[in-house]
VMD Tcl script that draws the C-alpha trace (Angstrom):
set ca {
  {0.00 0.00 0.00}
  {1.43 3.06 -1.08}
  {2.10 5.73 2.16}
  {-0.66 9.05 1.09}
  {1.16 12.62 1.88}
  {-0.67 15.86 3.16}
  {0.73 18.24 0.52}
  {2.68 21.11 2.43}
  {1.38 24.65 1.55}
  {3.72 26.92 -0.82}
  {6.44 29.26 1.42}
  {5.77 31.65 -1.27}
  {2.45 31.36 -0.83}
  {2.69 32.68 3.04}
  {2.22 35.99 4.00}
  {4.76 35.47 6.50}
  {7.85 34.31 4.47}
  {9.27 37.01 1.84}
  {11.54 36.30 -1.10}
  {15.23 38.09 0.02}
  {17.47 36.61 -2.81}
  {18.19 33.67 -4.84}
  {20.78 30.90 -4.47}
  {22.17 30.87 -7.98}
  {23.32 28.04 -9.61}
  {27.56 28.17 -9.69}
  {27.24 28.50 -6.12}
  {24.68 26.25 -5.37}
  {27.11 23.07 -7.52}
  {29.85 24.45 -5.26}
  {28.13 23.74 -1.41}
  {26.33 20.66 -3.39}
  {22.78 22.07 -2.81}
  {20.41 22.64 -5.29}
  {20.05 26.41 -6.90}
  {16.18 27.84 -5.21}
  {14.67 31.20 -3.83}
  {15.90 32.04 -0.15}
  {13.25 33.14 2.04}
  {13.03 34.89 5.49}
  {9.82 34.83 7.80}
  {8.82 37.98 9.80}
  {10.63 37.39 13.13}
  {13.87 36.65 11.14}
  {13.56 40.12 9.55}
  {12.55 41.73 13.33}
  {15.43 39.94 14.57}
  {17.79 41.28 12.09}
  {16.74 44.68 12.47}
  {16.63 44.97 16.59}
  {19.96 43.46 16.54}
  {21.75 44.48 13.89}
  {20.21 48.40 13.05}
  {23.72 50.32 12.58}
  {24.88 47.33 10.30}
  {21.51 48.19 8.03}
  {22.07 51.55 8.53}
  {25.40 51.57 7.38}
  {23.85 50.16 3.91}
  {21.45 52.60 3.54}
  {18.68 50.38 4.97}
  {16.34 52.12 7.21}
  {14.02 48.69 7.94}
  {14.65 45.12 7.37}
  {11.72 45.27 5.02}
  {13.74 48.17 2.76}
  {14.33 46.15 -0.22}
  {11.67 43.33 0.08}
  {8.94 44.14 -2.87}
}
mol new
graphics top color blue
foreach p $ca { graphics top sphere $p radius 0.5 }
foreach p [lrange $ca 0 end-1] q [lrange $ca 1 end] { graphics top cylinder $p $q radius 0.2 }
display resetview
């Protein structure tokens, strides 16, 4: 008997997850991974900023959220 599966729901498809960047695919055949989207979910991004504000700063980021579209 073969074992059903729930399907799991999109991460893009989450409110809470945003797209930040892409793995591309030289890099991805160099760490032996496969080349996909990298996504971040709200309290990441919070994180990020409450910790690390004069790093973002210094990039001309003003919120974690700056360059998410």
């Amino acid at each position: 008997m073969k074992k059903q599966t729930t399907p799991h729901p999109r991460i893009e498809d989450q409110g809470h997850y945003h797209k930040i960047g892409r793995l591309r695919k030289p890099i991805a055949e160099q760490i032996h991974r496969k080349s996909a989207d990298i996504y971040i979910d709200d309290n990441h991004l919070k994180h990020i900023f409450a910790q690390h504000q004069k790093e973002l700063e210094r990039q001309g980021l003003k919120t974690p959220f700056s360059r998410l579209g």
